[in-house]
C-alpha positions in Angstrom: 167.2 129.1 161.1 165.9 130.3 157.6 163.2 127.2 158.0 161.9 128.3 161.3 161.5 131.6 160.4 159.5 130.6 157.1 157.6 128.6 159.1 156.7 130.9 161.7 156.0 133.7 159.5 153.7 130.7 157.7 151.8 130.0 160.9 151.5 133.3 161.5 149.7 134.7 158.1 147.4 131.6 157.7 146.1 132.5 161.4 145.6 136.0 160.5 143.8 135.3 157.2 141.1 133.2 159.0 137.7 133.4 159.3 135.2 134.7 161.8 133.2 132.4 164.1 129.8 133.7 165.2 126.3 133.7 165.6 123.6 135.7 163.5 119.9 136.2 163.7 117.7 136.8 160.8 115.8 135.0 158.1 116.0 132.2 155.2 114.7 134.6 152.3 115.1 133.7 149.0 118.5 135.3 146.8 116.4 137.1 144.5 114.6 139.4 147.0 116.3 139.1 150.0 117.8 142.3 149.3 114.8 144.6 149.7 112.5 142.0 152.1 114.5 139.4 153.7 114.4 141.0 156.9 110.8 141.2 156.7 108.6 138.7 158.5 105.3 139.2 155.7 108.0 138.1 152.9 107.6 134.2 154.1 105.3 133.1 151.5 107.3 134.5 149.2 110.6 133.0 150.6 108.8 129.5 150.4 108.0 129.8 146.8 110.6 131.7 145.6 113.3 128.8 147.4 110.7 126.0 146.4 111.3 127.1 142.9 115.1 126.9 143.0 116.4 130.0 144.3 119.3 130.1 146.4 117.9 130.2 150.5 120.4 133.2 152.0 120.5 134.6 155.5 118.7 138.1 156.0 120.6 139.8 159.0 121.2 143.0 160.1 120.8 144.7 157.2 123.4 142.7 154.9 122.3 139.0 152.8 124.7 136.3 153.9 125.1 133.5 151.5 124.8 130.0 153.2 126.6 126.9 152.2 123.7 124.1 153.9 121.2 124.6 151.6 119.4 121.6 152.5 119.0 122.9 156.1 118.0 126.3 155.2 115.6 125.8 152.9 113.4 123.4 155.3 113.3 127.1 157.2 112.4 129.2 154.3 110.7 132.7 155.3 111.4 131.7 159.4 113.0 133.7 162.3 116.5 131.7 162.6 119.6 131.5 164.5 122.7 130.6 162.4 126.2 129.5 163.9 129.4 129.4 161.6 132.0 131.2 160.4 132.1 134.0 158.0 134.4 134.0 155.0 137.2 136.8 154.9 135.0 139.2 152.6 131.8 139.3 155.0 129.7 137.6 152.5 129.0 134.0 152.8 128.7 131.6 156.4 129.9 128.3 156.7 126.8 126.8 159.1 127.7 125.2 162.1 124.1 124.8 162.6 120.7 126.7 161.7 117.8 126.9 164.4 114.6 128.3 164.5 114.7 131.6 166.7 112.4 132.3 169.7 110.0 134.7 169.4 
């Protein structure tokens, strides 16, 4: 009896704990201004040089900077209008991409 009650109680705090599944739209800025401009569409050259220099490519969106662990895929998209699909961490801070795609205009 003990055991299924461990378990349960297990199952049910590592289901509550999870992580948030979604879909955000924004833009690949660079981590050093993203901040103040990411969310603006005259900061791509910036994002381009900025990313193309080494800096981390993050997700603009809404008013917050989401960190993005595919930074292969986001940096081929520096500066652009994107759609991202993943799930958020627990803190609200970082996405784990499901996919990045350019957005329509």
């Amino acid at each position: 009896m003990k055991k299924t009650a461990v378990l349960c109680l297990l199952v049910f705090l590592l289901s509550a704990v999870g992580v948030y599944a979604g879909e955000w739209t924004g833009y690949i800025a660079d981590a050093n201004c993203a901040a103040k401009k990411g969310e603006d569409a005259g900061h791509a050259g910036c994002a381009k040089s900025c990313i193309g220099k080494g800096a981390a490519a993050v997700l603009a969106a809404g008013g917050k900077v989401y960190t993005l662990d595919k930074q292969d895929v986001a940096k081929k998209l520096a500066g652009e209008k994107v759609v991202v699909k993943g799930e958020m961490n627990q803190d609200g801070t970082a996405i784990k991409v499901d996919s990045i795609e350019k957005a329509e205009t």
